[in-house]
N, C-alpha and C positions, 0 to 999 in steps of 0.2 A: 533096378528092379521096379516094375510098377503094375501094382492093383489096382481093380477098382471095388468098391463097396458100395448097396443099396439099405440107407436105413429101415429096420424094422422094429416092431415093438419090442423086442425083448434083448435089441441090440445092433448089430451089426449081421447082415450073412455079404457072402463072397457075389460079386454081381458079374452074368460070365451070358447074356445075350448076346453082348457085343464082343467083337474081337480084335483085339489090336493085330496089325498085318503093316505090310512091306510091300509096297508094288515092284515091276522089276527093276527096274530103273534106280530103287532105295529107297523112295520117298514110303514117310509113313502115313497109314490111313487106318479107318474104324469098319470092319465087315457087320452090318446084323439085319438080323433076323428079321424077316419082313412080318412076321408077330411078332414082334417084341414087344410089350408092354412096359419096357423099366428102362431108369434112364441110374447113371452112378449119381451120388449124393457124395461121395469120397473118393478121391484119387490120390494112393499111398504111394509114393515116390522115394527108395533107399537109394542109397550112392550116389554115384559122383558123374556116372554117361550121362552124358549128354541128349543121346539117343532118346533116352527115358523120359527127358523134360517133355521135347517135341513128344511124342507116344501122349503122352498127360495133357499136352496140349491140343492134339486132339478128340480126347475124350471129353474136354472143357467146350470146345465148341461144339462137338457133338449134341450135349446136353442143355446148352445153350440155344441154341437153335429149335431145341423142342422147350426152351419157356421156365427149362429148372435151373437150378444154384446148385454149385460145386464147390465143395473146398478139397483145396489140396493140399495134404497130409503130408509133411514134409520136414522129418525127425530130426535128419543132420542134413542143416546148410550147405550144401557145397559152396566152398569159397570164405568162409567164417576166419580161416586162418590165416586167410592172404587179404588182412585189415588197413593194412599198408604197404608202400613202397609201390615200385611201377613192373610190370603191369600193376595197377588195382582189381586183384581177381574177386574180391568182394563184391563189387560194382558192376564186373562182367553177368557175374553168379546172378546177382538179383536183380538185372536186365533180363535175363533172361528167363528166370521165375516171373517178373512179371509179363514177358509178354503174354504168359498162358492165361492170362485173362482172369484168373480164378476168384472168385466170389471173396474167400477168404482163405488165406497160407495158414497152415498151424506149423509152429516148429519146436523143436524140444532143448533146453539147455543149447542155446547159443554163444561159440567161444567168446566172443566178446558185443559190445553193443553196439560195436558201427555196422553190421551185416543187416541187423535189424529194422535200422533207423532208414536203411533202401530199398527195401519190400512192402507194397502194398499190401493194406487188408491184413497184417499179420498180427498173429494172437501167439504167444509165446508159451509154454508149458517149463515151469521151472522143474529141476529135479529135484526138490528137499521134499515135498509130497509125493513122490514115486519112491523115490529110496527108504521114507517112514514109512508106506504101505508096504514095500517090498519086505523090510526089515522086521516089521509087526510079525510075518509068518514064517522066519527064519528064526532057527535055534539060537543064533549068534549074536549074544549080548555084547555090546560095546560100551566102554568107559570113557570114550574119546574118539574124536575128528580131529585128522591130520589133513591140516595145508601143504599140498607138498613143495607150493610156490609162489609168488606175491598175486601171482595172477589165479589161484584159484581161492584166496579166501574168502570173497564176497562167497562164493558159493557152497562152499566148504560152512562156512559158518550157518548159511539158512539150513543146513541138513544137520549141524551140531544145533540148533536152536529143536528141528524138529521130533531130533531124539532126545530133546532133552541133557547132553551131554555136551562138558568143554571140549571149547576148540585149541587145539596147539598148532605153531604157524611151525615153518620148516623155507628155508631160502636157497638159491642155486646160481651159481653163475651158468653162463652160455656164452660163448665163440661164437659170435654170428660169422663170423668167414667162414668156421670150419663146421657149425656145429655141436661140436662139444662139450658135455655138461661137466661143472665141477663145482668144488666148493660149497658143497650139502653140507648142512647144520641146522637142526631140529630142535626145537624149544625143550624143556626136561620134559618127561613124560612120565605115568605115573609108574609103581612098581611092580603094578599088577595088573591084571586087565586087559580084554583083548581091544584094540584100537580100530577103527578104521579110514583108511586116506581116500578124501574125495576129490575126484575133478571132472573135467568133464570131456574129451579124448585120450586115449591110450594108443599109439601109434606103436613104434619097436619095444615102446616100455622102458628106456633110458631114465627116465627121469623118475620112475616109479625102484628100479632096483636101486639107483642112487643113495632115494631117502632112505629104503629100508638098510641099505647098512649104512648109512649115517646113523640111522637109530638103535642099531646095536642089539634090535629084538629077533627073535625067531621068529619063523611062519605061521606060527601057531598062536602068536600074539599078534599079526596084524595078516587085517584084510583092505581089500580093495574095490574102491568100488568106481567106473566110467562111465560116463554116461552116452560115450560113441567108442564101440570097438573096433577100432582097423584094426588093430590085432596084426601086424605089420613083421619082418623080421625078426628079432630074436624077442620078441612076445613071450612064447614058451617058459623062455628062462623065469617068467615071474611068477610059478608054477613055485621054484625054489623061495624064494619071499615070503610068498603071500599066502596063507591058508586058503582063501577061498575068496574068486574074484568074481565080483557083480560088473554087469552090463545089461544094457536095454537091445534089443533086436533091430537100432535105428542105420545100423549100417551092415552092409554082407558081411561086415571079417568077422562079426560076433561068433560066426559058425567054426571059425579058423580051431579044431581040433586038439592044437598043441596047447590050447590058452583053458581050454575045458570050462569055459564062468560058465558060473549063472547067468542064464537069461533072462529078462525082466519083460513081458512083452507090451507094448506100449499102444495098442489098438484100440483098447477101451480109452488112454486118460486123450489121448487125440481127439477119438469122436466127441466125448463128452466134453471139450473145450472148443471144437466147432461150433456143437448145437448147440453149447450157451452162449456163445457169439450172436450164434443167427439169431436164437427167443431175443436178446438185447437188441438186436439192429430194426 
């Protein structure tokens, strides 16, 4: 999916002179408005088509050509998880964000930090300040941050720091042949108190039903919180776990019905880590 946005004083509106289009042939091109006055300042790019990049990349030389700067808003990485081995789709991924030329990438909680280190121009938005502000307006007091795995406590801990509350680590094996998670075991936790487990994808949700009956609590004692919803296959079932699951709006499956989160919507903390990009440069 891909927007585009014209800043104004009071924030962001929808910028809709130009039109993304398809000649017939397939190629993609920009239709506008022989008054048009406005050029996009923001091009917000969800998922994983391909389609969508080219579309963005368009819109970048579009604006370009008439003398302005673009950043392209660009929440979940495509290709973040494929960090290694061959193909390296990491490398593919951010060959191709950069060819769209963009002034400056924002991206939000990336799975790991080699994705990062092959993007131009990129400004990162971590999640422990989105999940503290999200959390500030939610009834749901937490005692604790659960790790649900070695690979998420860096980030697990900066949102246990931001609430102010300990973190508990939780470990898992994995079958890379097949897949398969096992071997969940979770640090003690306390006896009371509702919890919540941070990471930062939630795909079929395997690894999220795991921990909670490793942990032995009810629904009602722990929540969830992702920071990219595929929301993928049996998802749903984390409905039975989880009292109440957070997500940010950085990928389509967030909509996925069965999974019902919360949505966090992430437009304002993007813009606002562009333009302080740009006042710095």
């Amino acid at each position: 999916m891909i927007k585009t946005y014209a800043t104004v004083a009071a924030g962001f509106t929808v910028y809709s002179d130009a039109i993304s289009m398809n000649f017939p042939a397939g190629e993609q091109h920009i239709k506008v408005s022989e008054a048009s006055t406005q050029t996009p300042s923001h091009v917000l790019v969800t998922g994983t088509d391909a389609n969508d990049y080219v579309a963005a990349a368009m819109w970048i030389d579009y604006a370009h050509q008439l003398g302005h700067k673009v950043a392209a808003l660009i929440p979940y990485l495509p290709g973040a998880r494929q960090d290694r081995g061959n193909p390296f789709g990491a490398q593919v991924y951010a060959n191709l964000i950069n060819s769209m030329k963009a002034d400056r990438v924002v991206c939000f909680d990336p799975h790991s930090p080699v994705m990062p280190e092959l993007i131009n121009n990129l400004v990162v938005v971590d999640s422990d300040s989105v999940i503290s502000a999200a959390l500030r307006v939610s009834t749901r007091a937490h005692v604790g941050v659960i790790a649900p795995d070695a690979g998420a406590v860096a980030r697990a801990q900066r949102a246990a720091t931001a609430l102010g509350v300990p973190l508990y680590r939780s470990v898992k094996k994995r079958d890379f042949a097949t897949g398969k998670l096992s071997g969940f075991d979770c640090e003690t936790l306390p006896a009371e108190g509702r919890l919540l487990v941070v990471d930062d994808i939630c795909d079929g949700g395997g690894t999220f039903m795991g921990l909670a009956t490793a942990t032995g609590l009810p629904a009602d004692r722990l929540d969830l919180w992702v920071s990219h919803g595929v929301f993928s296959g049996r998802a749903g079932n984390l409905t039975e776990a989880y009292g109440r699951i957070f997500t940010t709006d950085s990928h389509p499956g967030h909509e996925n019905p069965a999974v019902a989160a919360t949505i966090v919507p992430l437009m304002a903390h993007l813009v606002q880590a562009a333009n302080a990009t740009a006042c710095q440069s």
